[in-house]
N, C-alpha and C positions, 0 to 999 in steps of 0.2 A: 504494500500500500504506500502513497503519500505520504509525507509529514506535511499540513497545511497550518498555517499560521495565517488570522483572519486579525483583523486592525480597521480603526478608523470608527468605531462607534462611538455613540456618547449621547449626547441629549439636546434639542432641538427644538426650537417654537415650529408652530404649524406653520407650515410653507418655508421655510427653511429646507438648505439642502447638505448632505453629507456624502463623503466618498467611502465603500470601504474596498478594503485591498486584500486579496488572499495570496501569501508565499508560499509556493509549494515546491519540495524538496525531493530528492527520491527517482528509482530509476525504472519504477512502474509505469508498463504503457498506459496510456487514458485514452480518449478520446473528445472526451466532454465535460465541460465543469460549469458548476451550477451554486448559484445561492440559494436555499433555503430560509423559512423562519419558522420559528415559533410562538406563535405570539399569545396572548394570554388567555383567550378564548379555545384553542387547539392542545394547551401545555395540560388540561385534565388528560386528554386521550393521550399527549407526547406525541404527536402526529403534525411531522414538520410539513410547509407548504412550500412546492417550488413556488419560488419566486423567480428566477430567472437561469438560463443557461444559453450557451456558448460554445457550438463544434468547434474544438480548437483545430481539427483538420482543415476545413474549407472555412470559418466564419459564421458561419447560418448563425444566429439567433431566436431564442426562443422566451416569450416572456406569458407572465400570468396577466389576465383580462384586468386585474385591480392593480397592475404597473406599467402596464404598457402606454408610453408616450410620457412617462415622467421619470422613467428608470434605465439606466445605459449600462449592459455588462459590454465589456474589453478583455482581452486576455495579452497579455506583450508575451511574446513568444521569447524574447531575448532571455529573459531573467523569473518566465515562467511564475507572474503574478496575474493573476484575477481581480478586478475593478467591478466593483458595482458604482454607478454614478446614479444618487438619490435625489432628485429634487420635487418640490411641491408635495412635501409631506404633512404625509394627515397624520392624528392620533392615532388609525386602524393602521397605520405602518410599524407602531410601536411590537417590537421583537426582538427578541435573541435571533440574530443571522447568523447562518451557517455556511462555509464554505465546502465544497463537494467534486468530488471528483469517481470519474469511472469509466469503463469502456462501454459503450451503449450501442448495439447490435438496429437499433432504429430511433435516431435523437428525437425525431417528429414527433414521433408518438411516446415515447418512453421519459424522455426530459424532465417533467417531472414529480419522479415515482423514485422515494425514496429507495429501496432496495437495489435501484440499478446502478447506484453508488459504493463502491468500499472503501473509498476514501473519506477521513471528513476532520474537518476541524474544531476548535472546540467553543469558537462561538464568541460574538461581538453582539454588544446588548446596544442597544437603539432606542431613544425613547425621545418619543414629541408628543408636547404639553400643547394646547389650547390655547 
């Protein structure tokens, strides 16, 4: 697996924006990397949501219906970090983020299904106030 190291969280007024960044280390193929959350209505079941990913082969992008058009995943191939670019955040953005990685046999449809991950990180907590 990965060693992924997630950064850049912290706390934020509504519509404010935040970057965060995942380092990933390590000489397991992937294919595709993805952020997740957890956010405080999902944390009863532990049942993370994708929230975005990234075929690091070709680029495709893949985002959830509640970020798309105010959220920008990146991946720099150089130094093999993950970038989520946040802006226009609401309160329902408020989450522990999770950095993810994995080989994904169909990105389209699988993206975001936690299991199709074995890599993962340990999580950047996020919180916008009102």
């Amino acid at each position: 697996v990965l060693q992924l190291v997630e950064s850049g969280g912290g706390s934020v007024q509504s519509g404010g924006s935040l970057r965060l960044s995942c380092a990933a280390s390590g000489d397991t193929y992937t294919n595709c990397m993805a952020w997740f959350r957890l956010t405080p209505e999902n944390e009863r079941e532990g049942e993370r949501e994708g929230v975005a990913a990234i075929y690091t082969g070709g680029g495709d992008t893949y985002y959830a219906d509640s970020v798309a058009g105010r959220f920008l995943i990146t991946h720099d191939k150089n130094n093999n970090t993950l970038y989520l670019e946040m802006n226009s955040l609401t309160p329902e953005d408020t989450a522990m983020y999770y950095c993810a990685a994995g080989r994904l046999v169909a990105p389209p449809v699988s993206w975001s299904v936690e299991y199709e991950y074995e890599s993962w990180g340990q999580g950047t907590q996020v919180t916008v106030s009102s």
